[in-house]
Structure formats: C-alpha cells, structure tokens
C-alpha positions in Angstrom: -23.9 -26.1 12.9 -24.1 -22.8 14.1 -21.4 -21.3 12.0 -23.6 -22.1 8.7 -25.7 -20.0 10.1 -23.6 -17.2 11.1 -21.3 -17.5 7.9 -25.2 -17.4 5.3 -26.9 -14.8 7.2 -25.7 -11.0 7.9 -21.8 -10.5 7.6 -20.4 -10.8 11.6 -17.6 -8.7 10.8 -19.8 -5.8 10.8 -21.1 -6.1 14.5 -17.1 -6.2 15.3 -16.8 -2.3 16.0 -13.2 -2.4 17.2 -11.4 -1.6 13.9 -8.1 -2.2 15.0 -9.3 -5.1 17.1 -10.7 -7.0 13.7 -7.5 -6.2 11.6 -5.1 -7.8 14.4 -6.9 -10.9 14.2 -6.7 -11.3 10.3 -3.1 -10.3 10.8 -3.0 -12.4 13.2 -5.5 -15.8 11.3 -3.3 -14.7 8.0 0.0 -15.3 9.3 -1.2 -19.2 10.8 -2.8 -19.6 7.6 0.6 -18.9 5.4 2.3 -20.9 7.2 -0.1 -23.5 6.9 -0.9 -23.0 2.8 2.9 -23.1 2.3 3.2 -26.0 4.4 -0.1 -28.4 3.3 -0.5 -26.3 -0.1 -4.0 -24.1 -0.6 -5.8 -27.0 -1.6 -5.2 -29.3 1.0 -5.2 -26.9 4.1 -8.4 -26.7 5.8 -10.7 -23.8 7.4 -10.8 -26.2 9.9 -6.9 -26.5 10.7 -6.8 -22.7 9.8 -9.2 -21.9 12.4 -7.6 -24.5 15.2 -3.9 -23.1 15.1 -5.5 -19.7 15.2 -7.3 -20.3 18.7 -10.8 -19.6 17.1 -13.6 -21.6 16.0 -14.5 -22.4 12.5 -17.4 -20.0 13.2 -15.5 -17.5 14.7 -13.2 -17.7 11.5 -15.8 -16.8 9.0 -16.3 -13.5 11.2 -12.9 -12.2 9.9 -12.9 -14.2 6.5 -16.0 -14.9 3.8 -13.8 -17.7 2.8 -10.4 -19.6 2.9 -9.9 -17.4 -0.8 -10.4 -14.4 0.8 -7.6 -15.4 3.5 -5.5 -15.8 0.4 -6.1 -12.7 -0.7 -6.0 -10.8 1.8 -2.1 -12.4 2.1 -1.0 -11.4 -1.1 -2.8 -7.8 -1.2 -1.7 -6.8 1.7 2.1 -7.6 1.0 1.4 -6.2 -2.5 0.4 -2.9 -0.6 3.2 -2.6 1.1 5.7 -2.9 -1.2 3.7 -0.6 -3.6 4.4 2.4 -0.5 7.6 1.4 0.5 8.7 1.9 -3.7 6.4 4.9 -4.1 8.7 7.0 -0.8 11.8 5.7 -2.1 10.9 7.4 -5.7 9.4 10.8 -4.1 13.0 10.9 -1.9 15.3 10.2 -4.2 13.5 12.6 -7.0 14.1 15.4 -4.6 17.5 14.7 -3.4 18.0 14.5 -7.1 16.6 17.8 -7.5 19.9 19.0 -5.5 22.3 17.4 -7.9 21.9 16.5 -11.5 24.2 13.8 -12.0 21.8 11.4 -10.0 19.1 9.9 -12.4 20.8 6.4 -12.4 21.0 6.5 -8.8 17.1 7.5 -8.5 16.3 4.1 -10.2 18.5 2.1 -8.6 17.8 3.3 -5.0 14.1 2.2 -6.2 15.3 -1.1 -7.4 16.9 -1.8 -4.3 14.1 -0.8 -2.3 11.8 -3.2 -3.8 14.5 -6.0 -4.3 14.3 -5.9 -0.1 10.8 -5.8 -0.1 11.4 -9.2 -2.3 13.5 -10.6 0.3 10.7 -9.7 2.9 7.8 -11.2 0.9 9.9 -14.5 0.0 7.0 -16.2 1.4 4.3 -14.2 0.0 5.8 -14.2 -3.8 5.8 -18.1 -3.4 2.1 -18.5 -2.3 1.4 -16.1 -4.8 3.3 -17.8 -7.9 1.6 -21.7 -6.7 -1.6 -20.3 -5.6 -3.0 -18.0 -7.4 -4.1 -20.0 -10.3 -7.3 -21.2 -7.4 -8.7 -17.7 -7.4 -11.3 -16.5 -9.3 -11.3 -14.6 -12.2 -12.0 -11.3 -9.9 -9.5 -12.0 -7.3 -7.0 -12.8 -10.0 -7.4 -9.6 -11.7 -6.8 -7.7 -8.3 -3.6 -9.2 -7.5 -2.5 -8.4 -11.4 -3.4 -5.1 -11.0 -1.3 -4.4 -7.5 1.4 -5.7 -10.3 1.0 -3.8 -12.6 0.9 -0.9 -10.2 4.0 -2.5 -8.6 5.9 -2.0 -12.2 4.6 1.7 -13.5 6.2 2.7 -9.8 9.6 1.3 -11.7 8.6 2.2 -14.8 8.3 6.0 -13.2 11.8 5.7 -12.1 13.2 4.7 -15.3 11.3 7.6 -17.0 13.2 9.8 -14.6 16.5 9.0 -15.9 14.9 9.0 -19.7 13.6 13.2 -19.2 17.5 13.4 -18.2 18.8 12.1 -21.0 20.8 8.7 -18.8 18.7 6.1 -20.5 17.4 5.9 -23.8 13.7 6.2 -24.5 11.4 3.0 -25.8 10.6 0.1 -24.3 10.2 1.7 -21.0 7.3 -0.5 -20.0 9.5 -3.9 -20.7 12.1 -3.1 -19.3 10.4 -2.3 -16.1 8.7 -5.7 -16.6 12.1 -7.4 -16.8 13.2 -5.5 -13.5 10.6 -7.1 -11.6 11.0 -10.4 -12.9 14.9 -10.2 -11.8 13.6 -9.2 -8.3 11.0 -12.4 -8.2 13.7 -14.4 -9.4 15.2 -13.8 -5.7 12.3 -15.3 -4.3 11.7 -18.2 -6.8 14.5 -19.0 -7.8 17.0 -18.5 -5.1 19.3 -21.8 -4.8 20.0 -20.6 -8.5 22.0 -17.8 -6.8 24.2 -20.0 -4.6 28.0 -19.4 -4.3 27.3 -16.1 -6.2 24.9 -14.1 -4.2 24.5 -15.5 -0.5 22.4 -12.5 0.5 20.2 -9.8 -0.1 22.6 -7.1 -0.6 25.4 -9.4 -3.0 22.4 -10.0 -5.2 21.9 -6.3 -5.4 25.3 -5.6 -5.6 25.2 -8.4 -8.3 22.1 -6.9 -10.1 23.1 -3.4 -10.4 25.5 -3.3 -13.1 22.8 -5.7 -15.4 20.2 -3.5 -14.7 21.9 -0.5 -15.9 22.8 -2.4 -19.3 19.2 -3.2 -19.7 17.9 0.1 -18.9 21.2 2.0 -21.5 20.1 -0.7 -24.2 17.7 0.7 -27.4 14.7 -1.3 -27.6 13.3 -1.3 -31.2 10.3 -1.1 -32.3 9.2 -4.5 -31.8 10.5 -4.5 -27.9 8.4 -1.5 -27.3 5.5 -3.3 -28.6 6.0 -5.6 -26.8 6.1 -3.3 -23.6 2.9 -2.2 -24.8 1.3 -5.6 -24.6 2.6 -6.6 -21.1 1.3 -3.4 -20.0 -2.0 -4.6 -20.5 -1.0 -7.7 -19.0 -1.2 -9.7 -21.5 1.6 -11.0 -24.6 0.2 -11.8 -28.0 1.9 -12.7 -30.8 2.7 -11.1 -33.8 0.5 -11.6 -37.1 2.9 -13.0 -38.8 4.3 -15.5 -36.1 0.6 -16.9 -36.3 0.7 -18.0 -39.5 4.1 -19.7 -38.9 2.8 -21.5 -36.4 0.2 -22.7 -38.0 2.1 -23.9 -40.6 4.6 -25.9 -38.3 1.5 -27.6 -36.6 0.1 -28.4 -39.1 3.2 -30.0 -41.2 3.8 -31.7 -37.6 0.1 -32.9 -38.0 -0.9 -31.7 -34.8 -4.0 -29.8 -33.8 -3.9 -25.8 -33.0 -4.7 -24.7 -29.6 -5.2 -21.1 -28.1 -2.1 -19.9 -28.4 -0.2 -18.1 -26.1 
C-alpha cells in the first residue's frame, strides 16, 4: 500500500532531479501505455497493466504520472506540440524563400499543408486516441487539447493569409477554410480505408489533396461562411437565429421534445 502513500503525499516527481532522466521514462511509460489504450481502450486499460509492461511498479508509475489521465494527456500534447513546430518552420521557410520570388504564395500554403498532412501520417495513432478518448477528460484537460488545435489551425490559417496579402486567394472565410484543411488532414488518420485504391500512401493523398485544397482556398466565402469561420474559431458552431425557430417548429409539429441544440 505504499504507493497510496507516495501518490497522496508530496509529488515524487520533484525529488527526481535528472530532468532528462524523468522525461525518458514518460517517453518511455507513454509509448507502453498507447499501445495499451489503443489496444484495451482508455477505460478498460489499467495503471496496473500500464505500470507492468513498463518495468515499474504501480508506485513507481505515479512518480512520472498524477494519474492514468494525465498519461493521456501527456500523449496527445506532446504530439500536438510537435506538429504545431514542425508547421510553424515550414511557414517561417517557405515565407522567406517566397520573399525571393513572388509567384510562390500558393506554394507557401501548400508546402505547409504538406508538412502537417506528414505529421498526420506520423500521429495516425495519436489522432485516433485522441478522437475515441478525449471525451474521458475533464473539462480542463479537454480545453488544453482544443487549444493546441486551434493553435494547430491559425498556423494554416497564417499561410492562407499569405497568399490573401498577395492577392492568390480571395479574402473571407479564412478561419473555415483552415478548419476544413485540417479536417481533410484528420481524415487521413480516421478515415483511411476510405482512401483505398485511390491514395495508397502518404504522398498520393497529398498529391490527391492538392488540387482540392487550392479550389477551396480560390472559392468566395459569403458572408454567412465567414461567420461561420468566426464561430469555429472560438471553437464552437451555433446556429443561426432564424434556424432556431425552424427547428423548433419541426419538433414540435413532429411532437417531440427540444434538447440543447447543437
């Protein structure tokens, strides 16, 4: 019962002085545990197993981790992170090769949407955890992972401003359009047997997405696209006014009680 002890009282993790020492074992617990949350699911997965295929004891886990939540967190951010430098160089280099010739806006964006397609293709794992798992976080942790996200799509949203100042993509609806971009990169991850026989591999489904991209990001967005932009920016879609009253007529002509909404 020692481990209550340790995991109640003072934090362990601050009498491990080794920095890089601590942060190769939760590389090193975070990878068995993946494996094992993809496997078994979050819910079903124990400390206990956790701590077993990771060669420490259930104590010695809470040293690195408060809690099995905190493992998953710690999964996502940290994928989440590296993505979010990896798109960050690939803007800052291609904005200053563009700087050298002008006819490059386009390829500026999608030398960024290729980089973070492949950091799709990296995180396959981690953007599958991520899309069954994060509904048993709290509300806190939730609203981390969202906000790496939405960090995730200004970085895109950045690049398509690029090529709006230079007059290659129309302005409006910036925001959902980047949204949509990102959603197209998921759907490499999520949705991948959808892409059989057409894209087999990382770089025919970029090859693939390139020419669809570029539609969306030439297309006008009206006014009520860009509003919407604006609401997924915030992370979070409501519906119009007047769509609220429609729907409360259809439920209640189909006699059937309102809930939330979306």
């Amino acid at each position: 019962m020692a481990w209550k002890v340790l995991r109640r009282g003072k934090k362990v993790v601050d009498l491990i002085r080794d920095a890089r020492l601590l942060e190769s074992k939760r590389e090193e617990i975070a990878g068995v545990a993946l494996d094992l949350f993809l496997q078994e699911g979050f819910h079903a997965a124990t400390t206990r197993e956790v701590a077993r295929r990771a060669g420490v004891s259930v104590g010695g886990l809470f040293t690195y981790f408060a809690s099995k939540e905190n493992i998953l967190v710690y999964i996502i951010t940290r994928e989440q992170e590296r993505a979010e430098t990896e798109l960050l160089n690939a803007l800052d280099e291609q904005v200053e090769r563009a700087k050298l010739d002008t006819n490059r806006p386009e390829a500026v964006f999608i030398a960024v949407c290729e980089t973070f397609i492949r950091a799709v293709d990296r995180m396959r794992k981690f953007i599958l955890l991520a899309y069954q798992e994060t509904k048993s976080l709290d509300r806190r942790a939730r609203e981390s992972l969202m906000e790496h996200e939405r960090r995730l799509q200004k970085i895109l949203g950045r690049a398509i401003e690029y090529g709006v100042s230079h007059g290659r993509f129309p302005p409006g609806g910036v925001d959902l359009k980047a949204h949509s971009v990102m959603v197209l990169g998921h759907a490499w991850a999520v949705r991948r047997w959808a892409f059989a026989g057409v894209a087999d591999s990382v770089d025919e489904y970029i090859r693939f997405l390139e020419p669809q991209v570029l539609a969306l990001l030439k297309s006008r967005a009206g006014r009520d696209k860009a509003a919407i932009g604006g609401r997924l920016r915030r992370g979070r879609a409501t519906p119009r006014p007047e769509r609220d009253s429609e729907r409360r007529q259809i439920h209640t002509n189909q006699n059937v009680s309102e809930g939330e909404g979306l």
